[in-house]
PDB file of N, H, CA, C and O in Angstrom:
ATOM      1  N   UNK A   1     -10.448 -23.014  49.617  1.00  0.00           N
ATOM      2  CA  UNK A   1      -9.261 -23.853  49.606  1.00  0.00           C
ATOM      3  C   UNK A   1      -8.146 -23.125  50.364  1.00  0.00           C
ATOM      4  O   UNK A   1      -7.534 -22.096  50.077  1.00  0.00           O
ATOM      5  N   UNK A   2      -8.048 -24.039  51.526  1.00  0.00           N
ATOM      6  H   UNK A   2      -8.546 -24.875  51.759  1.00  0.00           H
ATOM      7  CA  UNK A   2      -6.706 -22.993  52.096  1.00  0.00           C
ATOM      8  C   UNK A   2      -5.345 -22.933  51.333  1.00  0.00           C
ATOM      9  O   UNK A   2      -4.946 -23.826  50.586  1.00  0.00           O
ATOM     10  N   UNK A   3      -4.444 -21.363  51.708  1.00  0.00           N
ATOM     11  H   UNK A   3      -4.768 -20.637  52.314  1.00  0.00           H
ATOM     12  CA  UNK A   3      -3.378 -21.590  50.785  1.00  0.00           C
ATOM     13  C   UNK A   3      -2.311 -21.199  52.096  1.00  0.00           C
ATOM     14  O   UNK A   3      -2.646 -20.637  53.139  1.00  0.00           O
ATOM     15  N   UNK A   4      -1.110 -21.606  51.768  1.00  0.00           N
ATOM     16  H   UNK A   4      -0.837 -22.062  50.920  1.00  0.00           H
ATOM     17  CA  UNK A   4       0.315 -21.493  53.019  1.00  0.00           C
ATOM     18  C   UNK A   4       1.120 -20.655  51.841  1.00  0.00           C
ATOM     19  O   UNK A   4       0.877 -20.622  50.635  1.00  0.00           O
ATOM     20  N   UNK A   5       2.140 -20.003  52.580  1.00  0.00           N
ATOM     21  H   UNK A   5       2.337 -20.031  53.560  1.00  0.00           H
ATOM     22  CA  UNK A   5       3.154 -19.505  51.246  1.00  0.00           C
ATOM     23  C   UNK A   5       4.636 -20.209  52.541  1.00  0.00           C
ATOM     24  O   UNK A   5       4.787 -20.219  53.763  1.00  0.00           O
ATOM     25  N   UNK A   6       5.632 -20.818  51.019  1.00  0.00           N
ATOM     26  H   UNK A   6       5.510 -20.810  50.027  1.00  0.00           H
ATOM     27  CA  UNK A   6       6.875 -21.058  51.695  1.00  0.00           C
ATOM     28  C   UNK A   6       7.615 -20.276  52.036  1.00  0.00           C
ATOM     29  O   UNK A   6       7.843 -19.283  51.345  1.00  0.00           O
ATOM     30  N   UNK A   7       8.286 -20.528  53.365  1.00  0.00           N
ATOM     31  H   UNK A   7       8.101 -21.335  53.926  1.00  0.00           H
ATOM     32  CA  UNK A   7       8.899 -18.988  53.835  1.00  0.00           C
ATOM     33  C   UNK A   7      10.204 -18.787  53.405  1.00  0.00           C
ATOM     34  O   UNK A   7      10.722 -17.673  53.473  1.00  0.00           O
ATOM     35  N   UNK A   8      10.995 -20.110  52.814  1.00  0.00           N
ATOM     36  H   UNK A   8      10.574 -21.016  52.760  1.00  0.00           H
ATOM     37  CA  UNK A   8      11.756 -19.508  51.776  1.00  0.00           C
ATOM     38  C   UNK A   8      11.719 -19.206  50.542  1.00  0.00           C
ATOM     39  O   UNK A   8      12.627 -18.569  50.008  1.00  0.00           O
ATOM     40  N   UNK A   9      10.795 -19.570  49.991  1.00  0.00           N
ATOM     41  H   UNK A   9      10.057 -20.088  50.425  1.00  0.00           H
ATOM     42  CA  UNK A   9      10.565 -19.105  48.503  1.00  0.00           C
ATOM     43  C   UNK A   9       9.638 -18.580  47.893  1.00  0.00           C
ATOM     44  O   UNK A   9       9.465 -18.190  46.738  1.00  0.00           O
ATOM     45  N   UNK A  10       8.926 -18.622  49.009  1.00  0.00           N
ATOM     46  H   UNK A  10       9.066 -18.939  49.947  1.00  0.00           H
ATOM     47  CA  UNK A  10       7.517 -17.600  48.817  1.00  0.00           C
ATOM     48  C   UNK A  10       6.656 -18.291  47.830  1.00  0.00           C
ATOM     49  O   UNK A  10       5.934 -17.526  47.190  1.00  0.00           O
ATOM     50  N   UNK A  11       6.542 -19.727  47.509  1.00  0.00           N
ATOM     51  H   UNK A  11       7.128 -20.348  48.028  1.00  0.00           H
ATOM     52  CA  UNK A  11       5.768 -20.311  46.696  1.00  0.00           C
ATOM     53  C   UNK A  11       4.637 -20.539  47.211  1.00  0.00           C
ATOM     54  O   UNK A  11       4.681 -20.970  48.364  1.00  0.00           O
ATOM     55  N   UNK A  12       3.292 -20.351  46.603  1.00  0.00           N
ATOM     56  H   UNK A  12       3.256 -20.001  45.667  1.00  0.00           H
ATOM     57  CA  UNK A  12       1.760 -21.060  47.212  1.00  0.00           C
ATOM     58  C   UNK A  12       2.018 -21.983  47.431  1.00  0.00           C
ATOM     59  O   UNK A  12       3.072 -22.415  46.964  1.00  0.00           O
ATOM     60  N   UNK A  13       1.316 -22.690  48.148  1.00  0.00           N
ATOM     61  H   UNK A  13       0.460 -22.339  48.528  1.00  0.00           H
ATOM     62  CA  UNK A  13       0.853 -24.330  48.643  1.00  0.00           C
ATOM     63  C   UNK A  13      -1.094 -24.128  48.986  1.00  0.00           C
ATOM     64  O   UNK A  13      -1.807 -23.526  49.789  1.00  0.00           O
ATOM     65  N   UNK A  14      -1.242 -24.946  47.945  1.00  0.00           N
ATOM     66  H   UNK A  14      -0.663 -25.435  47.293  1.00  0.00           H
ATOM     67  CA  UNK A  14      -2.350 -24.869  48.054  1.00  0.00           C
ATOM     68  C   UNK A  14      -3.159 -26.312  48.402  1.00  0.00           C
ATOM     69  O   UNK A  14      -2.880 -27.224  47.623  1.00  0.00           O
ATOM     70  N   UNK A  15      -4.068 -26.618  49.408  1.00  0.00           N
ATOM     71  H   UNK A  15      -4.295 -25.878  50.041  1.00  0.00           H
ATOM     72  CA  UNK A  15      -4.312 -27.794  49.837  1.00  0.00           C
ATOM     73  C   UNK A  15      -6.085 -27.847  49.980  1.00  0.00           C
ATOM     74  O   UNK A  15      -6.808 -27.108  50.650  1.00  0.00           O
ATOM     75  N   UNK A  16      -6.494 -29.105  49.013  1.00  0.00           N
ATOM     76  H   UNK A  16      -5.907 -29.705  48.469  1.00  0.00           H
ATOM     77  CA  UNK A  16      -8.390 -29.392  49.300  1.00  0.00           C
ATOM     78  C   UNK A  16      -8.595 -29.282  50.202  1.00  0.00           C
ATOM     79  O   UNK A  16      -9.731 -28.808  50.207  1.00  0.00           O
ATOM     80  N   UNK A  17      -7.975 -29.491  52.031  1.00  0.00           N
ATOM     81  H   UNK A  17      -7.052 -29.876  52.027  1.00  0.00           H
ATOM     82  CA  UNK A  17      -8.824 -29.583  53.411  1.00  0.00           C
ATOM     83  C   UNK A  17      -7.327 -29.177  54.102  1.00  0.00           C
ATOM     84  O   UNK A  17      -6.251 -29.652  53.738  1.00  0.00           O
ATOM     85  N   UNK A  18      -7.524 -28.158  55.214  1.00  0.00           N
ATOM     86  H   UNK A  18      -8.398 -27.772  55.510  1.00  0.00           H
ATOM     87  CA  UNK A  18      -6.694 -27.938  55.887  1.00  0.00           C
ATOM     88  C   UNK A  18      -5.789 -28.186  56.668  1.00  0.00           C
ATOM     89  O   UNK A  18      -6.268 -28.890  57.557  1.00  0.00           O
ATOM     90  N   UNK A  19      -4.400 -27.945  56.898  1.00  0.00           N
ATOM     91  H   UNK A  19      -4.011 -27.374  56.175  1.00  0.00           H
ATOM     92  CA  UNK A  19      -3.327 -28.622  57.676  1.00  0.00           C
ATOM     93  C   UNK A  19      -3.604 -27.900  58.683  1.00  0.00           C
ATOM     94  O   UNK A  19      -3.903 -26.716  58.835  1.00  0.00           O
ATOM     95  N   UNK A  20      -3.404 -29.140  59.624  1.00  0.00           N
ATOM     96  H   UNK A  20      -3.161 -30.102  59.500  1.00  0.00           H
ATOM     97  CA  UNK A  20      -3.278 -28.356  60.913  1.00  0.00           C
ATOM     98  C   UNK A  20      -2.066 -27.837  61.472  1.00  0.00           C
ATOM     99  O   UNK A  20      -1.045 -28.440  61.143  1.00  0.00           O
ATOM    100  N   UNK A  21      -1.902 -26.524  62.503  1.00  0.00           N
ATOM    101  H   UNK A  21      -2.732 -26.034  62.771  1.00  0.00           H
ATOM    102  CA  UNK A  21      -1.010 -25.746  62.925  1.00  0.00           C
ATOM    103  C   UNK A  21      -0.208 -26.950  63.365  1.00  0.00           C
ATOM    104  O   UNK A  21      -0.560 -27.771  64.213  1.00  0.00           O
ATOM    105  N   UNK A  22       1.421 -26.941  62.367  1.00  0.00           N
ATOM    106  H   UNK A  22       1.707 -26.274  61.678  1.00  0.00           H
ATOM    107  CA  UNK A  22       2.472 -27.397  63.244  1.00  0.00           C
ATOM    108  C   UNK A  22       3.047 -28.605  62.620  1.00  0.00           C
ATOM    109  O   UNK A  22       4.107 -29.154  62.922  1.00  0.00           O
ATOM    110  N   UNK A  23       2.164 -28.956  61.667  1.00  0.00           N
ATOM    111  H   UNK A  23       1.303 -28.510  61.421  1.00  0.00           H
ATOM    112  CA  UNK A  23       2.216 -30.048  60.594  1.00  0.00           C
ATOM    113  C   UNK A  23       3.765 -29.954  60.006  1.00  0.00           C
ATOM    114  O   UNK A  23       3.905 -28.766  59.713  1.00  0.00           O
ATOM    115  N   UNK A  24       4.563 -30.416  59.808  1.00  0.00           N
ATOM    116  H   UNK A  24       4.450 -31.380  60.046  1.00  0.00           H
ATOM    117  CA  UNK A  24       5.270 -29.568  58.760  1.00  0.00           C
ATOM    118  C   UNK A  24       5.019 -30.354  56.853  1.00  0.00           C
ATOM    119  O   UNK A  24       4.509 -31.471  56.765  1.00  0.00           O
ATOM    120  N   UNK A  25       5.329 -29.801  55.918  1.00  0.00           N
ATOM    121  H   UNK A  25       5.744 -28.893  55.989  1.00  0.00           H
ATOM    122  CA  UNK A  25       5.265 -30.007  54.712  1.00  0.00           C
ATOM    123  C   UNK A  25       6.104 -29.606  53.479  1.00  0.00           C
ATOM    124  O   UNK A  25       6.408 -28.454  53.172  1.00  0.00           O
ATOM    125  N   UNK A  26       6.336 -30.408  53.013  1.00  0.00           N
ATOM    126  H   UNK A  26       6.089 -31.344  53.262  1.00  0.00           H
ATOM    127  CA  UNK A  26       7.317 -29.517  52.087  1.00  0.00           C
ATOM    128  C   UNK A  26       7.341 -29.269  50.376  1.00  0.00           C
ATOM    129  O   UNK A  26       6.909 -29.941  49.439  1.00  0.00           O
ATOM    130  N   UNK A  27       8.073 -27.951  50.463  1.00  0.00           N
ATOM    131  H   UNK A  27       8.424 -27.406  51.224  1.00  0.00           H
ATOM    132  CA  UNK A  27       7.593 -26.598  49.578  1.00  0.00           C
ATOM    133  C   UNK A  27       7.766 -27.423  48.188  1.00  0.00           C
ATOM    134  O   UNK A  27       8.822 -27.950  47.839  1.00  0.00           O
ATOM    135  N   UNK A  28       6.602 -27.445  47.485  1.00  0.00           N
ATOM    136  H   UNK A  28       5.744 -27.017  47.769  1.00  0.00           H
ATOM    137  CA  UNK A  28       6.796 -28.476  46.104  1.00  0.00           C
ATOM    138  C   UNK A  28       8.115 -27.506  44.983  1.00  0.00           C
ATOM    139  O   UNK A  28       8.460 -28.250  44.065  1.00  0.00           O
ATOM    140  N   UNK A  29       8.762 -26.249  44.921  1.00  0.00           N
ATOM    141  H   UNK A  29       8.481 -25.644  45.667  1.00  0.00           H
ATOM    142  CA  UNK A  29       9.037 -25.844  44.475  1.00  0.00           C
ATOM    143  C   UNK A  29      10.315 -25.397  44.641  1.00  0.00           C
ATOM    144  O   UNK A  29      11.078 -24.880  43.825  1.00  0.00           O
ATOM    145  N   UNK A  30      10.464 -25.670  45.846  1.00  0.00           N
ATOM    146  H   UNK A  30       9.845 -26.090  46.509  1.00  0.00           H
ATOM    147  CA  UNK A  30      12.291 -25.401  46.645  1.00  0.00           C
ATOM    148  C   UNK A  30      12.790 -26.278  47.854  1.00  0.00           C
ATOM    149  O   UNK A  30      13.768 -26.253  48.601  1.00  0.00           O
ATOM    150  N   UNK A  31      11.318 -27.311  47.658  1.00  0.00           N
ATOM    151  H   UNK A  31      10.524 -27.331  47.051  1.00  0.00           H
ATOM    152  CA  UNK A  31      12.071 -28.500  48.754  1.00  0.00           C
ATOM    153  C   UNK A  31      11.821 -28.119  50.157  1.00  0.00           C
ATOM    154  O   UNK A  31      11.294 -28.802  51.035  1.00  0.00           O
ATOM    155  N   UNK A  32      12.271 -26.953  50.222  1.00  0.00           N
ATOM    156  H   UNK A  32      12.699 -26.398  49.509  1.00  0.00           H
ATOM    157  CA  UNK A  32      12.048 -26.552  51.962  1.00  0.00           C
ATOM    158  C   UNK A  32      10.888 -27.259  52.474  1.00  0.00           C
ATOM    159  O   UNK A  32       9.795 -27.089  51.933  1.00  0.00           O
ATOM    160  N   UNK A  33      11.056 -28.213  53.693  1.00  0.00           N
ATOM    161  H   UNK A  33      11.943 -28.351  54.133  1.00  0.00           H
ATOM    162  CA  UNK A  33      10.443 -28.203  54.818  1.00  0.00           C
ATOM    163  C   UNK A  33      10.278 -27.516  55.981  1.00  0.00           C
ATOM    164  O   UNK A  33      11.209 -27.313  56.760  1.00  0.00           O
ATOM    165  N   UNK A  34       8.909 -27.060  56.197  1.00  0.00           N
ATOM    166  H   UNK A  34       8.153 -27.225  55.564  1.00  0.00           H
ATOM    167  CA  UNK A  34       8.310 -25.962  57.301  1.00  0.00           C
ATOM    168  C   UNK A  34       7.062 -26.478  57.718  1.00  0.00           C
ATOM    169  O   UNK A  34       6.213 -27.200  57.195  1.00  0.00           O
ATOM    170  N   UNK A  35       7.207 -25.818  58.980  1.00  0.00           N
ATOM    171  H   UNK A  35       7.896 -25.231  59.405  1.00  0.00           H
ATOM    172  CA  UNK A  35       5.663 -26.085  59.923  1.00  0.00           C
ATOM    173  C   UNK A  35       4.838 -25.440  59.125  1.00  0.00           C
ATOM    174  O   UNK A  35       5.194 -24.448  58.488  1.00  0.00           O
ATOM    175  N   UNK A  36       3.686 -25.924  59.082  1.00  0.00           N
ATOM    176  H   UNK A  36       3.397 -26.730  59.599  1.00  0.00           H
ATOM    177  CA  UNK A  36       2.251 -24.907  58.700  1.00  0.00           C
ATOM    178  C   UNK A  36       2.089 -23.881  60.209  1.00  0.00           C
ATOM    179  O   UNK A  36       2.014 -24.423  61.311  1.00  0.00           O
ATOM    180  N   UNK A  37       2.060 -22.703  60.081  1.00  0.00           N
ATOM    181  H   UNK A  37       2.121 -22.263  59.185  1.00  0.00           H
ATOM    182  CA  UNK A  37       1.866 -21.641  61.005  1.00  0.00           C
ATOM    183  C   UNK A  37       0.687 -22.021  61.404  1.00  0.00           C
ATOM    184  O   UNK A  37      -0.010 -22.739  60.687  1.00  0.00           O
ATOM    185  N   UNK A  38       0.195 -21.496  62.892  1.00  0.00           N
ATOM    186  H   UNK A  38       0.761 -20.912  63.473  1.00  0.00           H
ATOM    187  CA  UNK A  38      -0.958 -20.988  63.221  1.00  0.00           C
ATOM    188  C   UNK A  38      -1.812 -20.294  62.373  1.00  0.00           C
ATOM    189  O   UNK A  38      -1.353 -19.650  61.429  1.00  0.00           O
ATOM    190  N   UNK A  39      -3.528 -20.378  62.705  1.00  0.00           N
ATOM    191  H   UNK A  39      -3.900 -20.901  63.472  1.00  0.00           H
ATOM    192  CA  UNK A  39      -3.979 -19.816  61.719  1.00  0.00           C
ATOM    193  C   UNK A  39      -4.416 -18.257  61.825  1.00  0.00           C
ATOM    194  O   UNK A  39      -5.083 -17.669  60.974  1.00  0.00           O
ATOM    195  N   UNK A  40      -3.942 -17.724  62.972  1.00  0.00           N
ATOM    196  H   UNK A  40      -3.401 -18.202  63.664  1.00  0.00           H
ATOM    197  CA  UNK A  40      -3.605 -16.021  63.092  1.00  0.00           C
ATOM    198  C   UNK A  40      -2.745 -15.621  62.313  1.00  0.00           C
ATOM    199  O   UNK A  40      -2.662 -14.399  62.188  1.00  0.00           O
ATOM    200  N   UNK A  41      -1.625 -16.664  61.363  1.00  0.00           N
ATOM    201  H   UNK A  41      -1.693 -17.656  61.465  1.00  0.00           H
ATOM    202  CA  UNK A  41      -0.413 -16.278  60.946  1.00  0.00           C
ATOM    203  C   UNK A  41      -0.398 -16.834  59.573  1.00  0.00           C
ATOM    204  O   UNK A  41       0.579 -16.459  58.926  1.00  0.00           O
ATOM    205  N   UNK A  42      -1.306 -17.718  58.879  1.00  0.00           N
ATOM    206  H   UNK A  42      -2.100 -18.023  59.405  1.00  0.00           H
ATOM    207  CA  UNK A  42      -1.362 -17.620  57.577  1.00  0.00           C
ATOM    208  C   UNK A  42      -1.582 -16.866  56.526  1.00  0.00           C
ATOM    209  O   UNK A  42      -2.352 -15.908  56.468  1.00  0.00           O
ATOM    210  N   UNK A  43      -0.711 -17.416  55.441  1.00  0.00           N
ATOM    211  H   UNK A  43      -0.086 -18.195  55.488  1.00  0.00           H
ATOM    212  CA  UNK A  43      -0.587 -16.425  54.454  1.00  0.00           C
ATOM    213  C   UNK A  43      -2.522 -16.205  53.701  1.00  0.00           C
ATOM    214  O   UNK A  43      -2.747 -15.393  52.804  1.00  0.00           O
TER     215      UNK A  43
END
């Protein structure tokens, strides 16, 4: 199960099938909306 961390709050995001690089989504826990990184650059 892939996981993202929010880059302001550092919360998991954890998702059944993968986002693709660039998606953006937002952080169930501080609201922030962010791109999903490349996958050289996931958490």
């Amino acid at each position: 199960m892939p996981s993202y961390s929010c880059p302001e709050c550092g919360a998991a995001i954890k998702s059944a099938n993968p986002i693709p690089a660039g998606k953006k989504v937002k952080c169930p826990k501080c609201a922030t909306v962010f791109p999903i990184p490349a996958k050289d650059q996931a958490a």
